[in-house]
Backbone as CSV, one residue per row, in Angstrom:
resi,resn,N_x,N_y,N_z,CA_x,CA_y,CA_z,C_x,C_y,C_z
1,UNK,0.859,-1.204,0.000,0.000,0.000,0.000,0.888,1.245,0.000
2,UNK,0.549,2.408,-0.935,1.268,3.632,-0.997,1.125,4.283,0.034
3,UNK,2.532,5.102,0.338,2.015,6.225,1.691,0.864,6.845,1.348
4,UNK,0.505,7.362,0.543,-0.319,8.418,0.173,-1.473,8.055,0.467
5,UNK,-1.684,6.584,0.338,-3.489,5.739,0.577,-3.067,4.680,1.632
6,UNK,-3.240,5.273,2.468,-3.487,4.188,3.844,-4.805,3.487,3.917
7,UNK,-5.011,2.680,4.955,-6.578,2.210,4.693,-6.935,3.141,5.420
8,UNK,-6.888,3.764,6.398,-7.481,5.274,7.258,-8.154,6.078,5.698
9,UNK,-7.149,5.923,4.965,-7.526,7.318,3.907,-8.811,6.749,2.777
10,UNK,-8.253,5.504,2.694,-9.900,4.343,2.037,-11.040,4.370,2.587
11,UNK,-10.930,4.510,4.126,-12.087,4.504,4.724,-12.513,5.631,4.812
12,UNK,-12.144,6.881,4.969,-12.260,8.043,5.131,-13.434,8.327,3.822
13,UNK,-12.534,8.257,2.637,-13.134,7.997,1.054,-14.708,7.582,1.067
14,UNK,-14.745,6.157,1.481,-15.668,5.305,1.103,-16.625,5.425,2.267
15,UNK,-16.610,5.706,3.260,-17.565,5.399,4.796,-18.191,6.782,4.947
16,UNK,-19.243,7.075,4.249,-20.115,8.098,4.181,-21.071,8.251,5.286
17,UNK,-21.119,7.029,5.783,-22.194,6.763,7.055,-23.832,6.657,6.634
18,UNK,-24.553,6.913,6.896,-26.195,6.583,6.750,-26.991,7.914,6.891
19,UNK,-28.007,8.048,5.807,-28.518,9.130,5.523,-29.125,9.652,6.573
20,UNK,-28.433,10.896,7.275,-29.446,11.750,8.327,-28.411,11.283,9.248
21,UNK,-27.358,10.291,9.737,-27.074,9.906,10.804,-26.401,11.029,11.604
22,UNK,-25.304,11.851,11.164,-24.803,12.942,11.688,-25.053,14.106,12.118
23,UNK,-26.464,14.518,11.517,-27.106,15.315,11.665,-28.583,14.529,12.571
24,UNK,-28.495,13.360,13.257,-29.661,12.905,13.980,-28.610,12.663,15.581
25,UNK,-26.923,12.555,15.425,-25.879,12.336,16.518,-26.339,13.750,16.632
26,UNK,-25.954,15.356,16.515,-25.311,16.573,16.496,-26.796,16.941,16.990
27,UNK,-28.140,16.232,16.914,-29.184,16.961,17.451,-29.304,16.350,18.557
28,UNK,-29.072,14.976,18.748,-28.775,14.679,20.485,-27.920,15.305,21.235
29,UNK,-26.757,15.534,20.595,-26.011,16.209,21.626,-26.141,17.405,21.946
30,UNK,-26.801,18.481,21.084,-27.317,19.618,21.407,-28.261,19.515,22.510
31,UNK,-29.308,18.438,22.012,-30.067,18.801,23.103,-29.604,18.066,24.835
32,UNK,-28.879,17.424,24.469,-27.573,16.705,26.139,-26.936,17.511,26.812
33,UNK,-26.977,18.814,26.195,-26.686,19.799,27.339,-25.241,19.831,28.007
34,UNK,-24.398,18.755,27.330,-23.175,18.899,28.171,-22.287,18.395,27.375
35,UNK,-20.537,17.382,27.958,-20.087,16.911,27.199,-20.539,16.094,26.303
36,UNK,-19.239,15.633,25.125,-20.364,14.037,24.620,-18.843,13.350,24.613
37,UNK,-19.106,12.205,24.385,-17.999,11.147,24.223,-18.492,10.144,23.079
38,UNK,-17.734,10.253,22.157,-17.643,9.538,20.781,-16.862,8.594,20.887
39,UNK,-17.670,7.104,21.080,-16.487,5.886,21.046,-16.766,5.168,19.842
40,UNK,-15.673,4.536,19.141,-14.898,4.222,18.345,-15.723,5.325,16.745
41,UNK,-14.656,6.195,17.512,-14.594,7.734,16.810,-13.954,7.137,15.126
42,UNK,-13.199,6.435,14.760,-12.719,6.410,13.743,-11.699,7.507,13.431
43,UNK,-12.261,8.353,12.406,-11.656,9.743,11.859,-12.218,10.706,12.271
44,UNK,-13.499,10.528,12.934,-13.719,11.900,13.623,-15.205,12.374,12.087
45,UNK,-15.904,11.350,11.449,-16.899,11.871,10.951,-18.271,12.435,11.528
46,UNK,-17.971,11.682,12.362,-19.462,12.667,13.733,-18.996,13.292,14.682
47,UNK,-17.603,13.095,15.332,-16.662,13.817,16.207,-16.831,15.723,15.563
48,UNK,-16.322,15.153,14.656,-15.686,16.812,14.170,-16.441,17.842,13.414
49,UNK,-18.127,17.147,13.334,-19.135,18.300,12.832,-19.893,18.907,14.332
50,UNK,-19.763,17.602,15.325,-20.213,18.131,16.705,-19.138,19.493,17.176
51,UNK,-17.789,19.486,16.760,-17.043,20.299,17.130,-17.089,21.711,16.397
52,UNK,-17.491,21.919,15.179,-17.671,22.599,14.377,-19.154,23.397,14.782
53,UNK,-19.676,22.385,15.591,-20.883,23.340,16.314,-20.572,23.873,17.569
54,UNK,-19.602,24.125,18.147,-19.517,24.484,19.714,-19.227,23.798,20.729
55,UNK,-19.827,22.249,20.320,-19.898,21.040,21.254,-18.400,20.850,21.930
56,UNK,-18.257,20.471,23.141,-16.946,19.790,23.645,-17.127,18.181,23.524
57,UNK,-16.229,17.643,22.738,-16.483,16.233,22.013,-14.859,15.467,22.164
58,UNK,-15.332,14.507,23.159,-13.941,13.630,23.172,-14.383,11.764,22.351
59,UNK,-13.281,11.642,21.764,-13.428,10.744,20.571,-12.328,9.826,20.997
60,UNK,-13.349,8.408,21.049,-12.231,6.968,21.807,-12.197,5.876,20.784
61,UNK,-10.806,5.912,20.019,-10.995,4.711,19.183,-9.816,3.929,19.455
62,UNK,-9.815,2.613,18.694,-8.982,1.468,19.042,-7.913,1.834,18.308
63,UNK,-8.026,2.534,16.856,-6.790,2.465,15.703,-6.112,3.970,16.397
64,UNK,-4.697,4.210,16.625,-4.166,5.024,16.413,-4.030,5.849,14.536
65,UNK,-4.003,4.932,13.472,-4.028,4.951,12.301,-5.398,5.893,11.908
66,UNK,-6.709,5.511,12.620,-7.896,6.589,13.082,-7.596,7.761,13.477
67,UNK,-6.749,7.724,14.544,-6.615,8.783,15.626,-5.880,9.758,14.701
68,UNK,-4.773,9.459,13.753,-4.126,10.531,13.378,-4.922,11.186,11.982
69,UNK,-5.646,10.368,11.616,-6.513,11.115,10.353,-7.479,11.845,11.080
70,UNK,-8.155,11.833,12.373,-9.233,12.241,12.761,-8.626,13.845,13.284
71,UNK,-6.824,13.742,13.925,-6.089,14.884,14.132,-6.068,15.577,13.373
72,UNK,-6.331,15.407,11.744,-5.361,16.006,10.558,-7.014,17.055,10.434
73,UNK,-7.778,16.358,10.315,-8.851,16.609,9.623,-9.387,17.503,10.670
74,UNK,-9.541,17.502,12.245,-9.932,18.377,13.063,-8.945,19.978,13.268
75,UNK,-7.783,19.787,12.771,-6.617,21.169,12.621,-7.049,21.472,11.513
76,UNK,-7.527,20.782,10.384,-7.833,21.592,9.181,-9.120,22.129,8.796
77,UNK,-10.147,21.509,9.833,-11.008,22.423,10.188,-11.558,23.149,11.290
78,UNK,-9.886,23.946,11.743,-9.723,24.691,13.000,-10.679,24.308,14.382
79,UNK,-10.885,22.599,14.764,-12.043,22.487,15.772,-10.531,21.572,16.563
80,UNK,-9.415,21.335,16.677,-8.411,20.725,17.475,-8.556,21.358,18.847
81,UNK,-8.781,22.125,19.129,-9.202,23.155,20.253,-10.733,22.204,20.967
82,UNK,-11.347,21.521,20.663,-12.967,21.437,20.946,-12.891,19.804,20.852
83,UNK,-11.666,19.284,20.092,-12.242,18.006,19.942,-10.825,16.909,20.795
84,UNK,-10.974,16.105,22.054,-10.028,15.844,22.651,-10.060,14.125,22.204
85,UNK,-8.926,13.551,21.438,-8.831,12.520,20.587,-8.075,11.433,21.600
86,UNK,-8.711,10.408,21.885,-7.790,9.506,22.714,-7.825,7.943,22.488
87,UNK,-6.959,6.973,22.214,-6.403,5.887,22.047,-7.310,5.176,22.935
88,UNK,-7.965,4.450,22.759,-8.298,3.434,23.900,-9.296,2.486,23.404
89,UNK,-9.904,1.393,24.082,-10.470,0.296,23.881,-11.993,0.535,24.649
90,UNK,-13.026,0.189,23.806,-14.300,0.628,24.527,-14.538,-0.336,25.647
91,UNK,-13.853,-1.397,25.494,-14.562,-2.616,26.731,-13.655,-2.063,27.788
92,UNK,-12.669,-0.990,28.010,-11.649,-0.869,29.358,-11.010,0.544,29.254
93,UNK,-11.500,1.391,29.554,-11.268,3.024,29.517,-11.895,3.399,30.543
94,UNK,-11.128,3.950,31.253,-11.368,5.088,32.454,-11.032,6.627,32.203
95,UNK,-12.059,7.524,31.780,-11.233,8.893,31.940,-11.522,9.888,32.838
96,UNK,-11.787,9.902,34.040,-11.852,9.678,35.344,-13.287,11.599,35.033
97,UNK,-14.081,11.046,34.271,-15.337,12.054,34.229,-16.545,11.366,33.690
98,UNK,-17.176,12.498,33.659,-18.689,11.533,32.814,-19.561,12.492,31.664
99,UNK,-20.106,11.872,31.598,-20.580,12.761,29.861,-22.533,12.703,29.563
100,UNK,-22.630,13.438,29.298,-24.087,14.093,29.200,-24.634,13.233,27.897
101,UNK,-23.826,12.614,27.415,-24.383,11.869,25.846,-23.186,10.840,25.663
102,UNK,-22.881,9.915,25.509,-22.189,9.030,24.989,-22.998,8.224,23.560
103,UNK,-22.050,7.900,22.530,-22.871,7.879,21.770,-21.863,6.745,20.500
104,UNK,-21.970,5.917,19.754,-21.952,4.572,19.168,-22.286,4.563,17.988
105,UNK,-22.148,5.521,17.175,-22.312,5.632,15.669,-21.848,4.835,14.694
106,UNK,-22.535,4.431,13.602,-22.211,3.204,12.349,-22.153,1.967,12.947
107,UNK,-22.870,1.802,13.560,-23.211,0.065,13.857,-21.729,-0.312,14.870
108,UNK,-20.904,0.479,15.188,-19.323,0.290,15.732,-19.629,-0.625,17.272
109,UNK,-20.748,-0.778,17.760,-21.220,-1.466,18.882,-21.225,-3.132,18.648
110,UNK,-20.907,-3.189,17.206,-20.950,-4.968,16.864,-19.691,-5.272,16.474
111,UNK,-18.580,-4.377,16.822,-17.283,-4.973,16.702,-16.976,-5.353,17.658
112,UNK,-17.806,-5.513,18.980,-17.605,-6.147,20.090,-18.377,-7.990,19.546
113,UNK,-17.310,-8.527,19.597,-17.807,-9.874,19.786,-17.954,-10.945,20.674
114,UNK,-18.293,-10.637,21.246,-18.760,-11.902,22.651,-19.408,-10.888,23.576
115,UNK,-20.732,-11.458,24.168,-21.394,-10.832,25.232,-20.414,-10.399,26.306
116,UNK,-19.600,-11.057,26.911,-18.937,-10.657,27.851,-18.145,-9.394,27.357
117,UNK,-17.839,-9.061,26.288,-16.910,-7.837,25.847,-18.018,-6.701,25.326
118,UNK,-19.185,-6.975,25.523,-20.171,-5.870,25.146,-20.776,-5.467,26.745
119,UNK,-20.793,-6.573,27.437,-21.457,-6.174,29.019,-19.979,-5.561,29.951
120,UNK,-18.922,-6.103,28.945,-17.533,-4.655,29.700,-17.700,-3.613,29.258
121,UNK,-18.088,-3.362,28.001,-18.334,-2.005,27.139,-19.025,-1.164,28.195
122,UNK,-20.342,-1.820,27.984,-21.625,-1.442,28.696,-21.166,-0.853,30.008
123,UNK,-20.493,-1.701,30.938,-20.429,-1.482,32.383,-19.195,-0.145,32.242
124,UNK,-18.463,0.757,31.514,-17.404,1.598,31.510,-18.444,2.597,30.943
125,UNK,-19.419,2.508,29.997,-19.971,3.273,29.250,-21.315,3.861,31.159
126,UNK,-21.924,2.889,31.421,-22.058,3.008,33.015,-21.508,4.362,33.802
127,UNK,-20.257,3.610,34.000,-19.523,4.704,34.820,-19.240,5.899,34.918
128,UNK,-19.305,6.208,33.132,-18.756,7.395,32.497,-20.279,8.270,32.063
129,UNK,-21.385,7.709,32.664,-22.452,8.728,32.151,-22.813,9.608,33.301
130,UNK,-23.311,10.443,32.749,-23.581,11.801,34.174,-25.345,11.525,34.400
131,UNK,-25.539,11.650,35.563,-27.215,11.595,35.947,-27.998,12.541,34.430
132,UNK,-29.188,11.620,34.314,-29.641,12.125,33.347,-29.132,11.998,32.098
133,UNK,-28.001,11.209,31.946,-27.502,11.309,30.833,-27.786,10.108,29.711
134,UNK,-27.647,10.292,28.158,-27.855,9.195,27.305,-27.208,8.407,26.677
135,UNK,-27.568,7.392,26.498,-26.633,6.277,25.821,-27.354,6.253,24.204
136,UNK,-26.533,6.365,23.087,-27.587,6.539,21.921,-26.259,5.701,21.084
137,UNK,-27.075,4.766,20.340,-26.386,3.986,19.350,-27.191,3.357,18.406
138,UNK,-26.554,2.774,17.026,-27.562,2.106,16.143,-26.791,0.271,15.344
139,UNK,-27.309,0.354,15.222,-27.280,-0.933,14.732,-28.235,-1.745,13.517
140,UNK,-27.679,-2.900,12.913,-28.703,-3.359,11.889,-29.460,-4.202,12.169
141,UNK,-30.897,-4.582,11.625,-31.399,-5.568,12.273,-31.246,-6.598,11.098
142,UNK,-31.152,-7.671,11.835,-30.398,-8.688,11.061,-31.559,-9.449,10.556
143,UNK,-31.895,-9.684,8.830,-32.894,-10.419,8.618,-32.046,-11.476,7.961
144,UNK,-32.856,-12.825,8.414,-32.483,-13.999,7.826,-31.900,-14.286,6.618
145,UNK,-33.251,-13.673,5.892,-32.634,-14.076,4.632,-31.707,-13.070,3.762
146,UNK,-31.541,-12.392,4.096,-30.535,-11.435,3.461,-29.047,-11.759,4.065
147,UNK,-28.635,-12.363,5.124,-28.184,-12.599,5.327,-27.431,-14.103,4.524
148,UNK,-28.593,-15.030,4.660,-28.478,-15.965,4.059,-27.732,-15.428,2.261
149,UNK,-28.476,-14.735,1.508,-28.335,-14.399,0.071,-26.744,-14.284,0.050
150,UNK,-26.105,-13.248,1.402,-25.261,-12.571,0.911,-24.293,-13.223,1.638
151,UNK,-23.924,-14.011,2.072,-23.477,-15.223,2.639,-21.812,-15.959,1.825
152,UNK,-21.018,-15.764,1.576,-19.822,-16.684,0.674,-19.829,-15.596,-0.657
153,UNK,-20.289,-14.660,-0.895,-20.293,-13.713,-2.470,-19.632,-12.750,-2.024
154,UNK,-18.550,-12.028,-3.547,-18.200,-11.056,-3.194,-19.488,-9.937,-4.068
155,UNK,-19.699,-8.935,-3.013,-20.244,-7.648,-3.380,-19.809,-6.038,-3.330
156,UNK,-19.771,-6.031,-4.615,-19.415,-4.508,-5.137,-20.424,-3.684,-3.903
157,UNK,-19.935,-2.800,-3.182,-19.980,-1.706,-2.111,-20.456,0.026,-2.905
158,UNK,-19.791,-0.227,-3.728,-19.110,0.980,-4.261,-18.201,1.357,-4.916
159,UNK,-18.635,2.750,-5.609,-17.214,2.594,-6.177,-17.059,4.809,-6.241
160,UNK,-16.113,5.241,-5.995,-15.406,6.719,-5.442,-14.579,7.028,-6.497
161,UNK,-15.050,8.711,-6.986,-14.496,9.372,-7.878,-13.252,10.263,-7.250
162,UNK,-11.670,9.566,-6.992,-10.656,10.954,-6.613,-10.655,12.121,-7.372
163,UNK,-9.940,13.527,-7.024,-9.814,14.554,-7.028,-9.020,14.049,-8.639
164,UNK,-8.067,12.908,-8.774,-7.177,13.012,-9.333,-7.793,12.332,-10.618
165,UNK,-9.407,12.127,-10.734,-9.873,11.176,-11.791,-9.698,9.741,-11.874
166,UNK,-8.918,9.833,-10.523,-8.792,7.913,-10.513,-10.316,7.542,-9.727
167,UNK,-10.192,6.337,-9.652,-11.638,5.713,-9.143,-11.341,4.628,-8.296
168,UNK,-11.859,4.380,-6.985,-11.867,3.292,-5.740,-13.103,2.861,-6.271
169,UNK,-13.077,1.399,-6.450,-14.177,0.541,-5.869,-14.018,-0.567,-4.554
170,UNK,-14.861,-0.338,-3.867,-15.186,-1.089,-2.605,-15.673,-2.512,-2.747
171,UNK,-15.104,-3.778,-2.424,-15.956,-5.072,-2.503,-15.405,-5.626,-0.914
172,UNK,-16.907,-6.123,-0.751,-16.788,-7.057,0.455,-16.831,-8.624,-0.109
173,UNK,-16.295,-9.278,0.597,-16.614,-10.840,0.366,-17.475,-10.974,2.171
174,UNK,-18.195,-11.843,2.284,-18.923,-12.045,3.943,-19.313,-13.548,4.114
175,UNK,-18.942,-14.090,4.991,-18.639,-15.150,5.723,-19.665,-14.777,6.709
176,UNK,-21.104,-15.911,7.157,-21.797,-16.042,8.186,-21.947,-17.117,9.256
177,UNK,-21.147,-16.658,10.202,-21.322,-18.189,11.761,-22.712,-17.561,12.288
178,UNK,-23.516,-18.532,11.552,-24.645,-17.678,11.958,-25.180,-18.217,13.905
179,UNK,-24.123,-19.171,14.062,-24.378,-20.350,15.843,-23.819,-18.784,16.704
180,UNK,-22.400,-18.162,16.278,-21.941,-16.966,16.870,-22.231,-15.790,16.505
181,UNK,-23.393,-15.687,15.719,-23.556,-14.606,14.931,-23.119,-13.729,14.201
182,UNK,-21.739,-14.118,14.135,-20.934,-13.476,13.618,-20.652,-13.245,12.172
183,UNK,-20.474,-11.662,11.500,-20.390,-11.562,9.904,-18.914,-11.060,10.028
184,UNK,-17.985,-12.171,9.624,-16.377,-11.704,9.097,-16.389,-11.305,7.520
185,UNK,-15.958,-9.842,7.625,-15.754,-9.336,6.003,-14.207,-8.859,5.467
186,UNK,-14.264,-9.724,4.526,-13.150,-9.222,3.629,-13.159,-8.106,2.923
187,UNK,-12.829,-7.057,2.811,-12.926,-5.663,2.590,-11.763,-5.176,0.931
188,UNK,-12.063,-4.971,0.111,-10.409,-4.963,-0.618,-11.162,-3.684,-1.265
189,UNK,-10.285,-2.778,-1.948,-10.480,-1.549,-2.683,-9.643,-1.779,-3.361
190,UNK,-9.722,-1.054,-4.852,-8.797,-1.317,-5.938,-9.094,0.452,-6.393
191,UNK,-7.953,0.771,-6.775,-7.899,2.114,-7.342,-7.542,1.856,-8.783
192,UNK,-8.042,2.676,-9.309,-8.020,2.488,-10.670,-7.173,3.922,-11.386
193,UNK,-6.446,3.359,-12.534,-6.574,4.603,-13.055,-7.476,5.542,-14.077
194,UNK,-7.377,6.493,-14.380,-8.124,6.834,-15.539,-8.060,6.298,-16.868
195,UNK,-7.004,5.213,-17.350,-7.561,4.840,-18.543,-8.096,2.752,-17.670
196,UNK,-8.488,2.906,-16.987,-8.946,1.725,-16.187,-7.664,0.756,-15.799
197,UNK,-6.520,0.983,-15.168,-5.792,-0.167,-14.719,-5.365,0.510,-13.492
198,UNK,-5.393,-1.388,-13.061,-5.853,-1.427,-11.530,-4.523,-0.980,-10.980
199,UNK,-3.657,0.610,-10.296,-3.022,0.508,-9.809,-2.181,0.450,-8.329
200,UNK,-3.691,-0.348,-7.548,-3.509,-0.613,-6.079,-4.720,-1.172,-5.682
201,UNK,-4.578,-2.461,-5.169,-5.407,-3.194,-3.887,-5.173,-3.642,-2.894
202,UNK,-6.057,-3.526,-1.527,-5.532,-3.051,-0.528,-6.898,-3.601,0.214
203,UNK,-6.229,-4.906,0.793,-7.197,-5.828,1.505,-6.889,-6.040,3.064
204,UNK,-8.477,-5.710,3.888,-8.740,-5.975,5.167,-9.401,-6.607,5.260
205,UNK,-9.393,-7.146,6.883,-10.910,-7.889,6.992,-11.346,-7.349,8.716
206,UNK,-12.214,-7.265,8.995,-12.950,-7.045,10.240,-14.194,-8.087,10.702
207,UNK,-14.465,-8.762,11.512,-15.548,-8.910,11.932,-16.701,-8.257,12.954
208,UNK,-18.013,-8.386,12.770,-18.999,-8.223,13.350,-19.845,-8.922,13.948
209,UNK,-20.474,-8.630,15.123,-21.866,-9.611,16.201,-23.310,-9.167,15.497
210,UNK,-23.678,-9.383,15.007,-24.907,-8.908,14.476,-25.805,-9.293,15.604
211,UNK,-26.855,-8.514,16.517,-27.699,-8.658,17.484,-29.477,-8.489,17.359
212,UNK,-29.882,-9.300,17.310,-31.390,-9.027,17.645,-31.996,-8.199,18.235
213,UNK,-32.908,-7.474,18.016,-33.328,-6.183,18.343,-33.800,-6.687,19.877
214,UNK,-34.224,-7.922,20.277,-35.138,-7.974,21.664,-33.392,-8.261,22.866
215,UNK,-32.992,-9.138,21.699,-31.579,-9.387,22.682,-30.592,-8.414,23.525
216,UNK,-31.018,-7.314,22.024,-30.557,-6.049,22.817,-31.138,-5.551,24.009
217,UNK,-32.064,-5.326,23.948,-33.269,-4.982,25.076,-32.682,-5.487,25.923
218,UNK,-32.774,-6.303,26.129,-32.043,-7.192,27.288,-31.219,-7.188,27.988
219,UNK,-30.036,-7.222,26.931,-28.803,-6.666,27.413,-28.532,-5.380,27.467
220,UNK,-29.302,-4.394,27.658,-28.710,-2.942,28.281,-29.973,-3.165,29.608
221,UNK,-31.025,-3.754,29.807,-31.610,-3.697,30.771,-30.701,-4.738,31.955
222,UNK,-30.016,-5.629,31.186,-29.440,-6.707,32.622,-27.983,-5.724,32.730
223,UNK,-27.569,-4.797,32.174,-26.397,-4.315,32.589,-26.856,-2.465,33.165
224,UNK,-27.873,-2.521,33.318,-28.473,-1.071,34.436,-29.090,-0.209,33.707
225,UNK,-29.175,-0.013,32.446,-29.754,0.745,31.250,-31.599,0.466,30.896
226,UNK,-32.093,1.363,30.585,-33.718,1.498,30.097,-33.715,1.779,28.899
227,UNK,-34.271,1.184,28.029,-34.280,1.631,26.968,-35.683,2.738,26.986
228,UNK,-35.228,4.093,26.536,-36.394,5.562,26.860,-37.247,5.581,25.427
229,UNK,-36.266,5.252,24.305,-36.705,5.573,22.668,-36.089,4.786,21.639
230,UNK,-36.985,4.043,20.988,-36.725,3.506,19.378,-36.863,4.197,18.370
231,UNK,-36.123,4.064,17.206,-36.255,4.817,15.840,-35.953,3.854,14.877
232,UNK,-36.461,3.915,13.577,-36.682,2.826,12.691,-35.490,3.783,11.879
233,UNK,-35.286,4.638,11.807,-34.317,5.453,10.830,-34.191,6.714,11.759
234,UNK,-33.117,7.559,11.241,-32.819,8.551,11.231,-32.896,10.009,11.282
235,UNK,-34.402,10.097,11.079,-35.243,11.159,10.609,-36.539,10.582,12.020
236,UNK,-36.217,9.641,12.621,-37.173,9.709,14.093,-38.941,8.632,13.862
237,UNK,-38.163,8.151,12.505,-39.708,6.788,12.303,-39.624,6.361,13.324
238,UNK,-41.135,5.737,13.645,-41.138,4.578,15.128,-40.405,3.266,14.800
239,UNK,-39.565,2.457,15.303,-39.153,1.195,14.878,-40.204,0.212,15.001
240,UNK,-40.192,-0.362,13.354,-41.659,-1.747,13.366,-41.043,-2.405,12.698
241,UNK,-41.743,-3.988,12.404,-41.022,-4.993,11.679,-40.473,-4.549,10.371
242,UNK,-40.635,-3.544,9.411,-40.042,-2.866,8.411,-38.825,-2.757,8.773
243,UNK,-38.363,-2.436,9.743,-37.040,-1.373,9.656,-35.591,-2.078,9.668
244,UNK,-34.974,-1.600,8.688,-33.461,-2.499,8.660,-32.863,-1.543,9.420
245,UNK,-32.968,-0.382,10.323,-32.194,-0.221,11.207,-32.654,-0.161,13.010
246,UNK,-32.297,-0.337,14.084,-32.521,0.441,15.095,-31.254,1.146,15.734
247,UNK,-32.195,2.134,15.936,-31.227,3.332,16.704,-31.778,3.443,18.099
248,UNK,-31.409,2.997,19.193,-31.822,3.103,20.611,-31.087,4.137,21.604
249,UNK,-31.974,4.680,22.218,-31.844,5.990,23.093,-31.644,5.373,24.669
250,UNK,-31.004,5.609,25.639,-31.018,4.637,26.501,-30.642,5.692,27.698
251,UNK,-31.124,5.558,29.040,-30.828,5.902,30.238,-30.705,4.970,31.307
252,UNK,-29.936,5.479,32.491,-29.574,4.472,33.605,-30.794,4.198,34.054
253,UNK,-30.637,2.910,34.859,-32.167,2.571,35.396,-32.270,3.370,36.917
């Protein structure tokens, strides 16, 4: 992989996030009244528009490789002052305060895989909230058969127009343990040039817990949490059997 295209800078590219999502984070935290804490901040795509509004916004991700694109991009849009960027692991962070909104953007709550590493999450995310304060995150709801379809295939994601006329396309390949629930994806981008040859691919893989909407329930109620509000999308639908997303609003019990 070239200096110039890290996978930080692929993802940056390609991870647009979900229609309304940044602008449905930036109206919770307005109305939270206080700090917020952004865990697994990435680059700082919901971090650094909260900062750009006034907000005091501290951002906790696992990649240092994150951390320094999320630096570059918060000095270059003069919010380094507003936005406090820190290294750490969501299942085991202490930063000895608490926060008026904590908050779990792009499904980043299912890179925890095993209950026990989501009920550590949970129990730090606990510690670190201020009375009155919210827990807000989203996630996909996992339907069978789509799952099933997309199961052993690779699928075109996308594909990104550079500045320079070259072109990224995005393909996943996805692997389903559906006993652990787990979706492991092979991730590769190929840059292209402008007369079409391929001159860089640049393969990851990550896995995910994909969770049931009631399971969830569950598990923020057996670890001290209420769930206050459901949303089927982004824009504040009620969540019903339609909805391929939930977004849950959550307070201490």
């Amino acid at each position: 992989m070239s200096d110039m295209y890290r996978w930080a800078d692929y993802y940056d590219l390609t991870q647009r996030g979900m229609a309304g999502d940044v602008e449905f984070y930036l109206d919770m935290a307005r109305h939270a009244g206080g700090e917020v804490l952004d865990l697994a901040c990435g680059t700082g795509r919901t971090s650094i528009p909260m900062a750009e509004a006034g907000l005091s916004v501290t951002g906790l991700d696992l990649s240092s490789e994150m951390l320094k694109r999320a630096q570059e991009k918060a000095e270059k849009h003069g919010v380094a002052d507003r936005l406090r960027l820190i290294q750490g692991d969501m299942r085991s962070f202490d930063l000895q305060k608490t926060f008026s909104l904590i908050m779990i953007p792009f499904r980043s709550f299912l890179h925890l895989l095993h209950i026990q590493e989501q009920m550590k999450a949970l129990a730090c995310i606990r510690k670190h909230l201020a009375p009155g304060g919210k827990l807000v995150f989203n996630v996909f709801v996992p339907k069978i058969s789509h799952l099933y379809e997309e199961s052993e295939k690779m699928s075109l994601r996308g594909t990104f127009r550079l500045e320079t006329g070259e072109e990224v396309a995005m393909w996943d390949y996805t692997r389903y343990d559906h006993f652990q629930q787990l979706s492991e994806v092979t991730r590769t981008y190929e840059r292209t040039s402008q007369d079409g040859v391929v001159t860089e691919r640049v393969v990851g893989r990550f896995t995910l817990r994909y969770i049931f909407p009631a399971e969830l329930h569950h598990l923020l109620r057996l670890n001290g949490f209420k769930v206050t509000q459901r949303y089927g999308s982004f824009d504040k639908k009620p969540f019903d059997s339609s909805s391929s997303e939930l977004i849950v609003v959550a307070e201490l019990l």
